[in-house]
C-alpha angles and dihedrals in degrees: 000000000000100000124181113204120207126200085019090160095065125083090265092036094052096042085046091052087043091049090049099056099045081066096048098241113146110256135201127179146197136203143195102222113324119066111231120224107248121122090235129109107272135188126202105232137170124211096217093064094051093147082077085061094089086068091056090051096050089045100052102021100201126180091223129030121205115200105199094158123105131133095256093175095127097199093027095063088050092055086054122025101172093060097046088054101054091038103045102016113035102030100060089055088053098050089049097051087054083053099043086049091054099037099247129145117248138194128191131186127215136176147263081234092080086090148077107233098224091115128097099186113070115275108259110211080255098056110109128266117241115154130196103198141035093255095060090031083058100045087042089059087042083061088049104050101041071056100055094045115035119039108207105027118133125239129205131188106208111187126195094003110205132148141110110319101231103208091059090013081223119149101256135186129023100335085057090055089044097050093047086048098057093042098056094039111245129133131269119224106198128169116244082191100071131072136197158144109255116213122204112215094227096045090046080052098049091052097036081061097042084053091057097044086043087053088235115163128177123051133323133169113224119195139114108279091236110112110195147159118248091252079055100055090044094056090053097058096036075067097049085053087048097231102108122219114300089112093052111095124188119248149154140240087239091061079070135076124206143160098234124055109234117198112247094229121043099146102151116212116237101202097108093047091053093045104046083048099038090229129089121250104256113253131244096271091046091054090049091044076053092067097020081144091066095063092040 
């Protein structure tokens, strides 16, 4: 399988990259404006000039296309819309009508953040959309427009993205601020009134690619079924350090000021992905016991 990554340099890009070649496809990769560093060819691309796309797919000609790359800068994309929208919501469709034009496969993710929060039964892929802020109004465009423009591509909502980052193979997202927290002492405010599903970036690369290898197309959320709270989640890796609770503090999403609202529930249900793969998604504790180096 000749696969073209797109966005490699991010946590998911760079998980998917890493995915990809464990199973000896051939892989290629773009970024936006730092190299990675993976021993595979690489072509600096902006999103915002995807009409150059069509070069990087002659050049490479892949057979799939994943496109990783976003601006998922939450507050950032509510300090500047435009951008988010072309970003997030215009270039994807773009991408996937190249690909639809030259027959080749494309896969787009997408984000939790799509919806409202004011569940509290996990989102199902059919649930409907209702951000609250740019960043999931322009994901939620981004879904709309790789639909529009390319028939069969697959679709995938990630939440809480977190993992080992495979171009530095360095802990990144929320369990890394946790872990530095509690090793230097210091305590770990973590709200008791959020839930979600969090996705490790190896595990979401290991399904997306079971989904293309699977032929899958539509949408599908990919996530561990665990929904849980960030002290939770907390607890769960301050276990997994071995030094109990005594750092983890309660609080609330109102103890904190941003500039972007964030629903309060964006659990994803995972019924369609295990289904469509005949194997449940691993929980919480199984994708911590995944990197259990990385808390020793």
């Amino acid at each position: 399988m000749r696969s073209l990554v797109v966005g490699a340099n991010g946590l998911l890009g760079s998980a998917v990259v890493h995915a990809a070649r464990q199973r000896d496809w051939t892989v290629f990769g773009t970024y936006h404006s730092t190299s990675p560093a993976f021993d595979i060819p690489l072509t600096q691309f902006d999103l915002r000039d995807h009409g150059s796309f069509v070069d990087v797919l002659v050049d490479y000609d892949p057979d799939v296309v994943i496109n990783c790359a976003a601006m998922t800068d939450v507050d950032g994309c509510e300090g500047s819309p435009e951008q988010a929208d072309i970003l997030n919501g215009q270039a994807p469709g773009a991408l996937a009508a190249h690909c639809e034009e030259a027959g080749i496969q494309f896969v787009h993710v997408s984000t939790d953040y799509v919806f409202d929060g004011t569940s509290r039964t996990p989102y199902r892929e059919d649930s409907e959309p209702a951000p609250v802020q740019v960043y999931g109004a322009s994901k939620l465009a981004g879904e709309r427009s790789v639909r529009r423009e390319h028939e069969a591509a697959l679709i995938t909502r990630l939440s809480f993205v977190w993992g080992i980052h495979r171009g530095r193979e360095e802990l990144t997202g929320f369990p890394a601020w946790v872990r530095e927290q509690i090793r230097s002492g210091e305590s770990v405010p973590l709200f008791t009134d959020q839930w979600v599903t969090p996705t490790r970036a190896g595990q979401a690369a290991d399904t997306l690619l079971d989904l293309i290898e699977s032929g899958e197309t539509g949408l599908y959320h990919v996530a561990c079924p665990s929904c849980v709270t960030p002290f939770e989640f907390g607890s769960a890796i301050a276990d997994a350090l071995g030094t109990g609770e005594e750092l983890l503090e309660e609080g609330s999403v109102a103890d904190v000021q941003r500039d972007a609202s964030r629903p309060t529930y964006s659990c994803l249900d995972m019924s369609r992905v295990e289904e469509a793969l005949g194997r449940p998604q691993p929980t919480l504790r199984d994708d911590i016991a995944a990197v259990g180096n990385a808390f020793r």
